[in-house]
C-alpha positions, 0 to 999 in steps of 0.5 A, a space after each residue: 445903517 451907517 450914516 454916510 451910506 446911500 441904500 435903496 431897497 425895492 419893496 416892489 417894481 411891478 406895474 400896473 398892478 401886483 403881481 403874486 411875488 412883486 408889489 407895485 412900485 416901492 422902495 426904502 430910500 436910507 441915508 444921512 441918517 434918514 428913511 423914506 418912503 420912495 413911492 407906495 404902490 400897491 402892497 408895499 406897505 407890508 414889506 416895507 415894515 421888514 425894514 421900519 415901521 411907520 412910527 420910525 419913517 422920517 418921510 415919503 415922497 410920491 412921484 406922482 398919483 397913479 395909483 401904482 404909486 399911491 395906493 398904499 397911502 391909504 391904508 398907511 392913513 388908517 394905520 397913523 390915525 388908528 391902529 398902534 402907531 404913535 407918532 408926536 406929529 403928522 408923517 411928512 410927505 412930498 407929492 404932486 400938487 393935489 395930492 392931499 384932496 385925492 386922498 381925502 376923495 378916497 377916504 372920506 365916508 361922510 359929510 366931513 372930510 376925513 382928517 388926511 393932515 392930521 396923519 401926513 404933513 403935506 408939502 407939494 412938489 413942483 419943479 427944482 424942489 429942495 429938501 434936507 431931511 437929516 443928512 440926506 438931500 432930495 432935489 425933485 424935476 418935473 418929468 414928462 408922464 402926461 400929469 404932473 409927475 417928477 423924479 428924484 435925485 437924493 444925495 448923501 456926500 459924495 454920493 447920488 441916487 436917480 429915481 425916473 418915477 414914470 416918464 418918458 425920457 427928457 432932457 430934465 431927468 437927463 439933467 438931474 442924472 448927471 454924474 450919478 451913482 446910481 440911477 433907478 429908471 423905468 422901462 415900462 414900454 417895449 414899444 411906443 404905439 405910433 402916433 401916441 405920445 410917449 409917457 414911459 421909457 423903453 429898456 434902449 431909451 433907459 439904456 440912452 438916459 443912463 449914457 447920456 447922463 454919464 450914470 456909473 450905474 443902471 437899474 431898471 425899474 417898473 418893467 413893463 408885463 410884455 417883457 421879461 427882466 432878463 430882456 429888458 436888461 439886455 435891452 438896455 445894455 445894447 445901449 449903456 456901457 456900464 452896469 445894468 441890474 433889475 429891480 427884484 422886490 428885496 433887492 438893495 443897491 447901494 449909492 457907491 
């Protein structure tokens, strides 16, 4: 891939759980030169090894540690510290505070704790976290998810990629957005249930996100079972006059 593109291919999108053709939530995030792992829901490990192998991964970045988001680090532990992939230091990885004690509830089998940073260099998040890895920046908010939760914007020269993670809609993903290329948001609810409040966006507020941040471009991610693809697209764009697309397992979207 050439350096001065920004691509994202999905490796799943389904939620809470996968379905028989769609992982959880997944994608490849490529550009400046580096690959990253953007959230490793349930079985997105295995497509993501289409594309590159852990050994060749430069980072992952977790939004948050729903397991539809998260699962998959477990096996990707064992397949670090104990399979055929060899690697000259622990794989970087960005995630919500805590995140390396819950790995390590999960995995530890005895009285030691499993060893989880000798496979993953872990950084916590927090909000307006700053990266460069290689040419690719990545700027993570705080997002409103009811936990500790954050989107991510990544840029790579003039162009800018905007991934919502789950949240209700908010004024700092609104910010984060501003003027991006490309913007991956949710639509997990059809409906907020009255009294409760919100944690994931409906297919309008996707579509209102995506205008007020002056997006050139709408993906809708993680599409919530009560709803079909083709109806949440056409959801969102009864509010959003640019272009909207689904995020279908394979897809590649390019920043640009």
């Amino acid at each position: 891939m050439a350096d001065d593109l920004l691509r994202l291919t999905v490796l799943g999108s389904a939620t809470p759980y996968p379905s028989a053709g769609n992982p959880c939530s997944g994608h490849l995030l490529e550009g400046g030169g580096a690959r990253v792992w953007v959230d490793a829901g349930s079985g997105t490990l295995g497509p993501l090894q289409r594309h590159v192998g852990l050994d060749e991964l430069d980072a992952i970045w977790v939004s948050h540690l729903h397991a539809d988001h998260t699962a998959d680090l477990l096996t990707a532990y064992y397949g670090l510290l104990y399979a055929d992939v060899r690697r000259p230091a622990p794989l970087p990885l960005y995630g919500p505070p805590g995140l390396a004690d819950r790995l390590a509830g999960f995995l530890t089998n005895g009285p030691d704790r499993s060893p989880v940073e000798a496979a993953f260099e872990v950084h916590e998040l927090y909000d307006g976290h700053h990266v460069r890895i290689g040419g690719l920046g990545l700027t993570s908010r705080a997002v409103s998810h009811g936990m500790p939760a954050y989107a991510l914007r990544a840029a790579s020269g003039d162009r800018s990629l905007v991934y919502s993670g789950d949240t209700a809609p908010c004024p700092a993903l609104t910010r984060l957005a501003a003027n991006c290329t490309l913007l991956v948001c949710e639509a997990d609810s059809s409906a907020h249930p009255p009294g409760t409040e919100p944690v994931h966006h409906t297919p309008e507020e996707a579509g209102d996100t995506a205008r007020a941040a002056r997006a050139r471009r709408l993906v809708l991610t993680h599409v919530g079972r009560a709803m079909q693809p083709a109806e949440a697209v056409a959801r969102a764009a009864a509010r959003y006059p640019g272009p909207v697309s689904y995020a279908a397992p394979g897809d590649v979207f390019l920043a640009g």
